[in-house]
Backbone as a ProteinNet text record, in pm:
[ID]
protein_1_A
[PRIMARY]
XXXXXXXXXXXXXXXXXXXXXXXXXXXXXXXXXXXXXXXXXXXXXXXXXXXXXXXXXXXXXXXXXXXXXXXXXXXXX
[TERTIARY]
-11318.5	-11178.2	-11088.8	-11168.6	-11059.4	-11054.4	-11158	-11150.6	-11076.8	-11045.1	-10995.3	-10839.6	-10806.1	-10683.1	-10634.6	-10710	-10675.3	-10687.7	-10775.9	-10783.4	-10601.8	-10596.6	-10449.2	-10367.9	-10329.8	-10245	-10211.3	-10320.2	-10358.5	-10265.6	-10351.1	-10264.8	-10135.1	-10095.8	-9940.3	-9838.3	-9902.1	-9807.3	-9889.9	-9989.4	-9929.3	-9864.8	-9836	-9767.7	-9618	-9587.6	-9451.5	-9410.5	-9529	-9510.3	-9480.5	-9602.2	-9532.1	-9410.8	-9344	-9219.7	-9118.4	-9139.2	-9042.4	-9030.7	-9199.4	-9186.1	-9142.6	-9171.3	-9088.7	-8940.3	-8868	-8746.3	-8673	-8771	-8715.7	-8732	-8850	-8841.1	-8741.4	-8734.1	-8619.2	-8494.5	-8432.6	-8312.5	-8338.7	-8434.5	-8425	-8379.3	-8429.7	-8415.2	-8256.8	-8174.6	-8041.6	-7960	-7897.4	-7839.6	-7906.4	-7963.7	-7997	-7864.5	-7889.9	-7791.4	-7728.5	-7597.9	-7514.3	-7499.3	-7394.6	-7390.8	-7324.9	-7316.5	-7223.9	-7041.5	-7026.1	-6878.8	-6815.8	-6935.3	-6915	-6941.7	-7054.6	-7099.5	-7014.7	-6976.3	-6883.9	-6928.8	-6835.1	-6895.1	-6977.3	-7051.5	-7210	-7296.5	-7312.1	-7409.1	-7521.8	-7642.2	-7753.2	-7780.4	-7707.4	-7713.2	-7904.1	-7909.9	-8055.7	-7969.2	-8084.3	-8042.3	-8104.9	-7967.7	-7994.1	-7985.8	-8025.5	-8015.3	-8173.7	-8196.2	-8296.5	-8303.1	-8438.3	-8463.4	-8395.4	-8373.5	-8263.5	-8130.5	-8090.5	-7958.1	-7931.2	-7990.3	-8073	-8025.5	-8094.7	-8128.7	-7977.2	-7922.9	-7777.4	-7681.3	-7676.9	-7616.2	-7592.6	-7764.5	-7745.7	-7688.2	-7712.5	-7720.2	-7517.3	-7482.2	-7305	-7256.6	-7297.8	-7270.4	-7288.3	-7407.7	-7411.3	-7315.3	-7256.7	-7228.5	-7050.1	-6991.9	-6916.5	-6865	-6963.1	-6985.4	-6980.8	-7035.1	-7003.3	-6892.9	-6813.2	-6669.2	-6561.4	-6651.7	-6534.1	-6490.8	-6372.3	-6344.4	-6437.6	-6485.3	-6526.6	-6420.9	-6392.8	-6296.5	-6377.3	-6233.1	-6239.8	-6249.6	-6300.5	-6324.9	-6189.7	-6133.4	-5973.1	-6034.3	-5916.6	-5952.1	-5923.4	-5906.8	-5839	-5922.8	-6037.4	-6079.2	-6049.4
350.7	316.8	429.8	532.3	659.8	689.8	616.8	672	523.6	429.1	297.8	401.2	456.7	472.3	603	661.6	796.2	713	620.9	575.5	464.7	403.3	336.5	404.9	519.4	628	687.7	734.8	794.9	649.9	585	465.7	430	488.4	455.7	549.9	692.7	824	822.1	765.6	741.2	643.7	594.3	435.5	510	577.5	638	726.2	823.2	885.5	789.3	729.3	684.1	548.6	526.3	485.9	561.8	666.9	807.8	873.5	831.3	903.1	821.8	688.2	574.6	607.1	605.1	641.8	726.3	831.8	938.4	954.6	934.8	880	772.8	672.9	562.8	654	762.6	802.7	904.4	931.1	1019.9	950.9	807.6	763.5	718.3	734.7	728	674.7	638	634.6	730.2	695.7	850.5	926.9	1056.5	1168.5	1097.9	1113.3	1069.2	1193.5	1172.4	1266.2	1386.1	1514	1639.8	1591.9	1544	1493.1	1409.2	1308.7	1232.3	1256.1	1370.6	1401.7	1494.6	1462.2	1549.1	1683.6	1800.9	1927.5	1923.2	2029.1	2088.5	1979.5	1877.1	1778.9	1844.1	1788.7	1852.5	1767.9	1813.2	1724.6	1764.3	1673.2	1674.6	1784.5	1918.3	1987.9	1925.1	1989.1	1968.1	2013.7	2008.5	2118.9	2149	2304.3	2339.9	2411.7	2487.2	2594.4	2739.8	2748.6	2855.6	2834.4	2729.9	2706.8	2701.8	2674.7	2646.6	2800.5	2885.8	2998.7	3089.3	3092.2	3115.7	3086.9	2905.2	2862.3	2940.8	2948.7	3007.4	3153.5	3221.7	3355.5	3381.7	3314.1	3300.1	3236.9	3159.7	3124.4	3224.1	3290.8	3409.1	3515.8	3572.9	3647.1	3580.6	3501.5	3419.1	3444.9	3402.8	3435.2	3556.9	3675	3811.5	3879.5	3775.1	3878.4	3810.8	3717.3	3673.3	3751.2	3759.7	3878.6	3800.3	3921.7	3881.4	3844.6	3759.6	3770	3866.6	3972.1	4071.8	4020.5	4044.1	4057.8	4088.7	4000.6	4027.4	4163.5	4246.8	4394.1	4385.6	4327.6	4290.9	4347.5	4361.2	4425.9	4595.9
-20452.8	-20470.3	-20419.3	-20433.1	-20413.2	-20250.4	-20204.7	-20011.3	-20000.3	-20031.3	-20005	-20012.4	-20090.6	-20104.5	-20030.1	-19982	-19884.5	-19745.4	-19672.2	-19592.4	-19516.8	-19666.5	-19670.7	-19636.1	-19729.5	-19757.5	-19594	-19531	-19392.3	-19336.9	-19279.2	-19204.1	-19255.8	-19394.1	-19344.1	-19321.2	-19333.4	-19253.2	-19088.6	-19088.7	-18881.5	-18883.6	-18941.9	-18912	-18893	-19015.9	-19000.2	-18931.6	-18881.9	-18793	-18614.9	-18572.3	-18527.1	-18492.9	-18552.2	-18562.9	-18586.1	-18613.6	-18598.4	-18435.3	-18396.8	-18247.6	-18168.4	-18189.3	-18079.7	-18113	-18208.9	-18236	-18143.2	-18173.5	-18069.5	-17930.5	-17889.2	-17762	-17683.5	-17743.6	-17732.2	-17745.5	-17810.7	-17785.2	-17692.4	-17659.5	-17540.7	-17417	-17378.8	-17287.3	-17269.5	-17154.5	-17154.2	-17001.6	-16975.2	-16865.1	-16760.8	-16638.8	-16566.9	-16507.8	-16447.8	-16434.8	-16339.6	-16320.6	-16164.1	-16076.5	-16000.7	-15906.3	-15972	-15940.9	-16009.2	-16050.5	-15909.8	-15941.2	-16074.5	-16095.2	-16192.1	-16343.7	-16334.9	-16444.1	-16576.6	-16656.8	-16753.6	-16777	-16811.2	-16821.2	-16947.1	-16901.5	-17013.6	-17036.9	-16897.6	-16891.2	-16834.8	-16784.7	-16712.5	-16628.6	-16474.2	-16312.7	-16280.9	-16149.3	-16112.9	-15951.8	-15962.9	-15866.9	-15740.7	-15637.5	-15493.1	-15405.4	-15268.3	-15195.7	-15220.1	-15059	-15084.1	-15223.1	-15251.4	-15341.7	-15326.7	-15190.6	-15138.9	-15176.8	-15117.6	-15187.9	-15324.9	-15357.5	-15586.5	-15637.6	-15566.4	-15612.8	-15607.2	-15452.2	-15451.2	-15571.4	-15525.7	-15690.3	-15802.9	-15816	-15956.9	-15994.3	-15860.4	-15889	-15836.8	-15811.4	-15803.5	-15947.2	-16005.4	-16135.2	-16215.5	-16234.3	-16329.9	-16258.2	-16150.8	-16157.5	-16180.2	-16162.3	-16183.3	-16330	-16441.2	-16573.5	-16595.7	-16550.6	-16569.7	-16572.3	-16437.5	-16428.4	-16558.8	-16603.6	-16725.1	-16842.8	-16889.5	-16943.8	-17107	-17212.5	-17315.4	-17421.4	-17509.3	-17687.1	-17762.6	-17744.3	-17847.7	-18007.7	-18106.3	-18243.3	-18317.2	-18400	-18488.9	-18549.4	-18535.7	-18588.6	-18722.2	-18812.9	-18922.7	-19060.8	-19058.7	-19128.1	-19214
[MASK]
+++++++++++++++++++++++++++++++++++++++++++++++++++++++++++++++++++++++++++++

């Protein structure tokens, strides 16, 4: 009686497990990416261009980001 009921028990946390993972999977899936133009900021575009050009990109964005000035801390303390 007692493995009848660990055996149950077992089959119904995969059960819930997965229906938790279809869940989430299913909200993963979404509209796919559009083009950069269209895409709203702090989305994640599909890169293009070579890997050279990729790499430029990126390395003008970070430095882009660097020259930005930082927010100072209220001195108020």
């Amino acid at each position: 009686m007692r493995v009848v009921f660990g055996v149950l028990s077992l089959l119904v946390v995969v059960a819930i497990v997965g229906i938790l993972a279809k869940k989430q999977l299913g909200a993963m899936s979404g509209p796919p990416a559009g083009s950069a133009a269209s895409a709203p900021a702090g989305t994640v575009v599909a890169p293009t261009g070579t890997p050279q050009q990729q790499v430029q990109q990126v390395q003008k964005q970070v430095q882009d980001a660097m020259q930005q000035a930082r927010p100072m801390p209220d001195e108020t303390k």
